[in-house]
GUMIDO-888479 format. One line per field, with one value per residue: residue in three letters; residue number from 1; x, y, z of N, C-alpha, C, O in turn. Coordinates in steps of 0.05 Angstrom, whole numbers, padded with zeros to 5 digits. Example, Ala and Ser with C-alpha at 12.3 -4.5 7.8 and 13.67 -1.06 7.14 Angstrom:
BEGIN
type = [ALA | SER] .
seq = [1 | 2] .
n_east = [00264 | 00257] .
n_north = [-00114 | -00045] .
n_up = [00156 | 00142] .
ca_east = [00246 | 00273] .
ca_north = [-00090 | -00021] .
ca_up = [00156 | 00143] .
c_east = [00264 | 00258] .
c_north = [-00066 | 00001] .
c_up = [00156 | 00157] .
o_east = [00285 | 00268] .
o_north = [-00066 | 00023] .
o_up = [00169 | 00161] .
//
This chain:
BEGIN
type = [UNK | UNK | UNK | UNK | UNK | UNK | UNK | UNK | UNK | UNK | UNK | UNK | UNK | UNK | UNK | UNK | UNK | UNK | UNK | UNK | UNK | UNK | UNK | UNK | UNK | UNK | UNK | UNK | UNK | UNK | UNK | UNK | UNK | UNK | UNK | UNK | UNK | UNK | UNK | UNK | UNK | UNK | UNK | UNK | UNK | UNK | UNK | UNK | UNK | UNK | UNK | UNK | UNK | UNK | UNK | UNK | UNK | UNK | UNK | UNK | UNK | UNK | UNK | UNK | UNK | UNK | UNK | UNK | UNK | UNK | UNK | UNK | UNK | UNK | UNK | UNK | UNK | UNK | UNK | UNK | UNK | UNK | UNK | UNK | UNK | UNK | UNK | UNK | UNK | UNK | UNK | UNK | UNK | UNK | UNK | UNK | UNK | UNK | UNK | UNK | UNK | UNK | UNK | UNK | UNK | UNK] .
seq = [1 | 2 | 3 | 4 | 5 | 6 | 7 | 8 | 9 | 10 | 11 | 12 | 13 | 14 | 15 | 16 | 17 | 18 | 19 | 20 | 21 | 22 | 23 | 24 | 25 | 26 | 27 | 28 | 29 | 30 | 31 | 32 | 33 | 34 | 35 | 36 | 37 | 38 | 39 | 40 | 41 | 42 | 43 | 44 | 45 | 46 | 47 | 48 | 49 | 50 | 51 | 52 | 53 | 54 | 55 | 56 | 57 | 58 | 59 | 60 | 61 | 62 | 63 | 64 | 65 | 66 | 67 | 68 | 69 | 70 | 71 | 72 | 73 | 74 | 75 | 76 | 77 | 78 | 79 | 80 | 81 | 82 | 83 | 84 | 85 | 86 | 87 | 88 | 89 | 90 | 91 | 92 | 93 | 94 | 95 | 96 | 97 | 98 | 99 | 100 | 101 | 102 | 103 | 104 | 105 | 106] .
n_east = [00303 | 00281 | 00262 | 00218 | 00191 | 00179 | 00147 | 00105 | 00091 | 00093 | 00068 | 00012 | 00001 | -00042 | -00041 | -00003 | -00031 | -00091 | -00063 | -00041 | -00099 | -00122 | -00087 | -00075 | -00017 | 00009 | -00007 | -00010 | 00054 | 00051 | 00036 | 00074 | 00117 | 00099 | 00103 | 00157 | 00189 | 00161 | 00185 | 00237 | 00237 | 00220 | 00251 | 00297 | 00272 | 00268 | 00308 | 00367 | 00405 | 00376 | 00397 | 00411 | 00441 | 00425 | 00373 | 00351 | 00349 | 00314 | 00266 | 00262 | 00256 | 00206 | 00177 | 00173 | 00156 | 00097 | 00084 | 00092 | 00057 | 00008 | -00003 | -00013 | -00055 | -00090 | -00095 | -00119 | -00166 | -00183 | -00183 | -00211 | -00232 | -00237 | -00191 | -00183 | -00205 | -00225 | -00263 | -00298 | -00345 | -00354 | -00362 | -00410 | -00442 | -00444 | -00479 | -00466 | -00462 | -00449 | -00366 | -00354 | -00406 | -00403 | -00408 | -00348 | -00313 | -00326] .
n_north = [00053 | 00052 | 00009 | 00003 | 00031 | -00003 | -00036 | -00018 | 00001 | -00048 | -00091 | -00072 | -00076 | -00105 | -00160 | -00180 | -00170 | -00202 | -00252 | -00260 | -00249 | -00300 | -00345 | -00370 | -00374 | -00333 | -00293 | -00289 | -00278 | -00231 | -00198 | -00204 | -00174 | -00121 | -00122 | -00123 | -00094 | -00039 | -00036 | -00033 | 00022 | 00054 | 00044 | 00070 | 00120 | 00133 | 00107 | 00098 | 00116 | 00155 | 00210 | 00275 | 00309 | 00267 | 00284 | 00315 | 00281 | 00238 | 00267 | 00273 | 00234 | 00216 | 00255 | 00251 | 00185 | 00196 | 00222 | 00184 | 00143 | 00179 | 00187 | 00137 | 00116 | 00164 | 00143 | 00086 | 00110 | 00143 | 00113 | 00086 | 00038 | -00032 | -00049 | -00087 | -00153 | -00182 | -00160 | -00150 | -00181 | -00200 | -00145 | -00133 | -00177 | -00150 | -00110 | -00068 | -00018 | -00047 | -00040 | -00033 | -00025 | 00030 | 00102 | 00133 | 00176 | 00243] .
n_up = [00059 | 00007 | 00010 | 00043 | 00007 | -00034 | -00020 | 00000 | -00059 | -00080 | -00066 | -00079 | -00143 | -00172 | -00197 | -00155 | -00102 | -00117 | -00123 | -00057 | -00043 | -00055 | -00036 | 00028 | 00047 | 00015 | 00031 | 00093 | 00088 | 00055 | 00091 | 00128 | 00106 | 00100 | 00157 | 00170 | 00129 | 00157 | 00196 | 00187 | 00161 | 00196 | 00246 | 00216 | 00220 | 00272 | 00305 | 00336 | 00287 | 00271 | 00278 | 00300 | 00259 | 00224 | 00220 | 00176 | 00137 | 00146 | 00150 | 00100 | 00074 | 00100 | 00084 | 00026 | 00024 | 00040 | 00000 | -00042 | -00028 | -00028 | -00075 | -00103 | -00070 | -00095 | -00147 | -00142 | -00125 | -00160 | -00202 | -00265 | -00273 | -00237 | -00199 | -00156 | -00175 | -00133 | -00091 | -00112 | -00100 | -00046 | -00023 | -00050 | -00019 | 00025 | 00019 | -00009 | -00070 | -00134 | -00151 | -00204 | -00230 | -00215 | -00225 | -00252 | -00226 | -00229] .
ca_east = [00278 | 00278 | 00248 | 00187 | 00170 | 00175 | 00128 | 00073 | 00079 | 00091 | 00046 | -00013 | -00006 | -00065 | -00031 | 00004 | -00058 | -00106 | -00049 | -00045 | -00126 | -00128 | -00072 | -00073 | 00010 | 00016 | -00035 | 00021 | 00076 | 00043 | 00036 | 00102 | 00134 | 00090 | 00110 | 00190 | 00197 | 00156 | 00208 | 00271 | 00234 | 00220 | 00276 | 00316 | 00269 | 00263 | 00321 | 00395 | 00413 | 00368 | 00418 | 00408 | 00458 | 00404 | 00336 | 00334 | 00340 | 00295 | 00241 | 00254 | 00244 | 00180 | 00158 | 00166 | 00138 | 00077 | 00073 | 00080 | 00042 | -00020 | -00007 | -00023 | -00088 | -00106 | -00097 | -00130 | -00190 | -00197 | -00182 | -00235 | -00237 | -00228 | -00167 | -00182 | -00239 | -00237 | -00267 | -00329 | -00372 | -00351 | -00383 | -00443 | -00455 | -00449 | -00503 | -00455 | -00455 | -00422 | -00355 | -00361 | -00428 | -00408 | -00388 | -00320 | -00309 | -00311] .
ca_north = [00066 | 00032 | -00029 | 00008 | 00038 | -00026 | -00058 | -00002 | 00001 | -00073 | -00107 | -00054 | -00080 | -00118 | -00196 | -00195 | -00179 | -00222 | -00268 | -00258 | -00264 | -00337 | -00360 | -00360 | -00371 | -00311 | -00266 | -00287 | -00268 | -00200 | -00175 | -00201 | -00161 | -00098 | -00106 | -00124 | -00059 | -00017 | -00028 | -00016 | 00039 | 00071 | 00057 | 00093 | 00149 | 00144 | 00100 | 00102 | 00119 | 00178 | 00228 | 00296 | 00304 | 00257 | 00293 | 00324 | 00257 | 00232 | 00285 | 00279 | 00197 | 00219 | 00272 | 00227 | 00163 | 00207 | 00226 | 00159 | 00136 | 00188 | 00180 | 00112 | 00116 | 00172 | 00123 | 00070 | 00120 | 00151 | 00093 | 00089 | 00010 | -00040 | -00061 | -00117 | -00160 | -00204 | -00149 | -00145 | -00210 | -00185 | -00120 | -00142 | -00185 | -00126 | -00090 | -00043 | -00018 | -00056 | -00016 | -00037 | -00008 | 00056 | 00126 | 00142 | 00209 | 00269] .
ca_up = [00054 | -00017 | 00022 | 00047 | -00014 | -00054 | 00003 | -00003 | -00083 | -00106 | -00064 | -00086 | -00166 | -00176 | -00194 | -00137 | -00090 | -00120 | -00105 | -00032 | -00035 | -00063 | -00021 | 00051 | 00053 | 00007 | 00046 | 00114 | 00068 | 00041 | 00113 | 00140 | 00089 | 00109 | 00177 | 00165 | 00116 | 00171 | 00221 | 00175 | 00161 | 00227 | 00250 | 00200 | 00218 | 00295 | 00305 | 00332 | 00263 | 00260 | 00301 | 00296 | 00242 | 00199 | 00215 | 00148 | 00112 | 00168 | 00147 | 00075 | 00069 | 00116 | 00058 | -00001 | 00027 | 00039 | -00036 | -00055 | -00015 | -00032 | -00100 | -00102 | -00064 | -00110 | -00170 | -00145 | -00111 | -00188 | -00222 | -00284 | -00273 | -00212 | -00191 | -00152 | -00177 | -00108 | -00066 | -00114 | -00088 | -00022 | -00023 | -00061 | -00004 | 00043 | 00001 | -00026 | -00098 | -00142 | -00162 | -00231 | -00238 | -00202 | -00241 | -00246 | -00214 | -00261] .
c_east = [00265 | 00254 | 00223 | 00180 | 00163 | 00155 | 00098 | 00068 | 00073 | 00068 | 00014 | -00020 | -00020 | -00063 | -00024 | -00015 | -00074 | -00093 | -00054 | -00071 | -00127 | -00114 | -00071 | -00040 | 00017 | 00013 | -00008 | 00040 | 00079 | 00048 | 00068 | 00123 | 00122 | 00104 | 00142 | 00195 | 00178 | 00171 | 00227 | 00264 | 00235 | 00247 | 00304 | 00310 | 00272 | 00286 | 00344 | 00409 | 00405 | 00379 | 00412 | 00417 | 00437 | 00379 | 00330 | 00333 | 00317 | 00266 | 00243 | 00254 | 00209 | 00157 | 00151 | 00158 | 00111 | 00065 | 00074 | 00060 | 00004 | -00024 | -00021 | -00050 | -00095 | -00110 | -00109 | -00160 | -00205 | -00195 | -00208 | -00249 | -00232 | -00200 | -00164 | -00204 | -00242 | -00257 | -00302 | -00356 | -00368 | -00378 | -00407 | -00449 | -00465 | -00471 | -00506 | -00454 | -00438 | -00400 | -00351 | -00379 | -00429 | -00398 | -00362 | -00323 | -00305 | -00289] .
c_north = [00056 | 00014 | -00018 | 00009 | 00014 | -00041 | -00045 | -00006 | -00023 | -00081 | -00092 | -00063 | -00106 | -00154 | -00202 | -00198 | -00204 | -00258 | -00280 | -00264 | -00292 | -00346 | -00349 | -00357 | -00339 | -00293 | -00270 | -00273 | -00245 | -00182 | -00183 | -00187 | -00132 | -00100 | -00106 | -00087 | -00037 | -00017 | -00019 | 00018 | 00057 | 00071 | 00071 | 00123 | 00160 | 00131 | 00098 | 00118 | 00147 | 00199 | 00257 | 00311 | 00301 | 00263 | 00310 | 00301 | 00237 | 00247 | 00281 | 00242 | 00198 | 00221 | 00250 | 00200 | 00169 | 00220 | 00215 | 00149 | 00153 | 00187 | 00154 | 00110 | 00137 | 00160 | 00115 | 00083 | 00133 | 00136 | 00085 | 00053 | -00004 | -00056 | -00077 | -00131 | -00173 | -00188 | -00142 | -00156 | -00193 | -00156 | -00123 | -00157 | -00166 | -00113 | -00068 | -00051 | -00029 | -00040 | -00020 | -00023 | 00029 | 00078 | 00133 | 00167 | 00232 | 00298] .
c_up = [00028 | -00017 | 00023 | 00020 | -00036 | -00045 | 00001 | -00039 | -00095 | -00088 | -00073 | -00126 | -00166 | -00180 | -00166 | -00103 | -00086 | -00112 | -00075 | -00027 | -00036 | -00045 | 00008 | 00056 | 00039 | 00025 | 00071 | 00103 | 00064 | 00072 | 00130 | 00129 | 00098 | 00140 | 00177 | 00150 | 00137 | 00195 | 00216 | 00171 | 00183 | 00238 | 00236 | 00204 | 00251 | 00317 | 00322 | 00305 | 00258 | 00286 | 00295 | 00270 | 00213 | 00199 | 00183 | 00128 | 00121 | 00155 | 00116 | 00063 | 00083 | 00092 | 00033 | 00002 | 00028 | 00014 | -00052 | -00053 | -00027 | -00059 | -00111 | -00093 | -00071 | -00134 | -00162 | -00132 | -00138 | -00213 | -00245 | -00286 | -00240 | -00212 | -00183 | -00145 | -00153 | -00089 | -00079 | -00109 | -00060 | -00019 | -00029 | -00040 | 00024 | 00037 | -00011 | -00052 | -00110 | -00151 | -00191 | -00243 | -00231 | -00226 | -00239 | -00244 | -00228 | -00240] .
o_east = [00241 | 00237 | 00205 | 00166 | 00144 | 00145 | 00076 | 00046 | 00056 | 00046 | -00006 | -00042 | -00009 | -00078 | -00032 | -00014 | -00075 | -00104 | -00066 | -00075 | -00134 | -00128 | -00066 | -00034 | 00029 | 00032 | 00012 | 00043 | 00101 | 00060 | 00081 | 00145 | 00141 | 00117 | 00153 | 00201 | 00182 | 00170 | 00239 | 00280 | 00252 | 00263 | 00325 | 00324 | 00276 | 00286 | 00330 | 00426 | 00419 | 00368 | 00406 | 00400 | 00432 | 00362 | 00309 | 00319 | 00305 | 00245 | 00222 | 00250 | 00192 | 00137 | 00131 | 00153 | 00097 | 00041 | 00066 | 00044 | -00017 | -00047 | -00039 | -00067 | -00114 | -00132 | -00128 | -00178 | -00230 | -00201 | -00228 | -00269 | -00224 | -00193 | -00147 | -00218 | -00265 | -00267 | -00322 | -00379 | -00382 | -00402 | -00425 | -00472 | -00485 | -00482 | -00524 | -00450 | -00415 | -00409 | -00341 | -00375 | -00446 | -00382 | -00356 | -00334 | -00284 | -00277] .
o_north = [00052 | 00007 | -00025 | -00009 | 00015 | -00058 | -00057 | -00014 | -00026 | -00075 | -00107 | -00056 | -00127 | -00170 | -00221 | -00216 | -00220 | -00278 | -00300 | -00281 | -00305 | -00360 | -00325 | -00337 | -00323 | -00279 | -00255 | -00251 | -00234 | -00161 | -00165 | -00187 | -00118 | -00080 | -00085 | -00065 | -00013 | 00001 | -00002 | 00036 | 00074 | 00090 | 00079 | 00143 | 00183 | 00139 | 00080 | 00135 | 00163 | 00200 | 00256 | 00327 | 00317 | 00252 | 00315 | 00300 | 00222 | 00233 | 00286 | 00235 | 00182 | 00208 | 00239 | 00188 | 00151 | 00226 | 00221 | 00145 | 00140 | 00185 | 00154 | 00103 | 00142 | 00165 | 00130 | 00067 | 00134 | 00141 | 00076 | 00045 | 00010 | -00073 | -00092 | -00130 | -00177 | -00201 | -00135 | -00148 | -00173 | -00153 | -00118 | -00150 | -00168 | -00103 | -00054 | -00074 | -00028 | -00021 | 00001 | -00009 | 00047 | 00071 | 00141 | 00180 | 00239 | 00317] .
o_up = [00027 | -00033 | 00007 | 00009 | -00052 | -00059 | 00000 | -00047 | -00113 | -00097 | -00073 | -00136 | -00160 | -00170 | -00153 | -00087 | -00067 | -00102 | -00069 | -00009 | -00016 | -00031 | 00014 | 00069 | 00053 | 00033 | 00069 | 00113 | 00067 | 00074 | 00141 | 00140 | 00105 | 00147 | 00184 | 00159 | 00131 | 00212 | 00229 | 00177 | 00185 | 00239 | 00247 | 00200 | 00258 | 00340 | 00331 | 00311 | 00245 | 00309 | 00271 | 00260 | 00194 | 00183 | 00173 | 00107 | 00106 | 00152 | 00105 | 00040 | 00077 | 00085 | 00025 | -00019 | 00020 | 00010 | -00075 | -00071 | -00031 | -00068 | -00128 | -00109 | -00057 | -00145 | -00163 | -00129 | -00141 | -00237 | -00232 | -00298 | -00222 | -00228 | -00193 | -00124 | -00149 | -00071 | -00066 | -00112 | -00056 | -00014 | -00014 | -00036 | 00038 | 00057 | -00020 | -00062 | -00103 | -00164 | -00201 | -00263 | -00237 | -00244 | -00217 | -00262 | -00238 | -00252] .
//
């Protein structure tokens, strides 16, 4: 379960992103690692492994990947700066606000 959470939190810190943007081998890399740790995952939760026996560690790897998990995309949703400058040409070409220029959330 380790694995997931290292897969949802590291790849979310901002070098190793911008990373994965510039390089197309990374960017392969980044998501073959998302899908590898969402299978160990699952199946630890939906598994062989997960026996009746293990539904409460089943349900409690569930809970706390879900409050990592929202924690994280509440950081980076109230974050007072951007996180990852690649996505701001992008958008600007969309004809969205830049998030640089936007308010940070009171």
């Amino acid at each position: 379960m380790a694995t997931a959470r290292f897969a949802d939190v590291g790849v979310a810190r901002p070098d190793l992103f911008e990373a994965a943007f510039a390089n197309p081998f990374v960017h392969t890399l980044q998501h073959a690692s998302f899908l590898l740790t969402a299978l160990l995952f699952w199946r630890g939760i939906v598994g062989e492994a997960a026996t009746r026996r293990a539904s409460g560690q089943a349900m409690l790897s569930l809970f706390t990947t879900m409050v990592h998990t929202g924690a994280l995309g509440a950081l980076i949703t109230l974050a007072s700066g951007v996180w990852y400058p690649s996505y701001i040409e992008p958008m600007s070409a969309l004809g969205a606000a830049s998030p640089a220029l936007e308010e940070p959330p009171r």
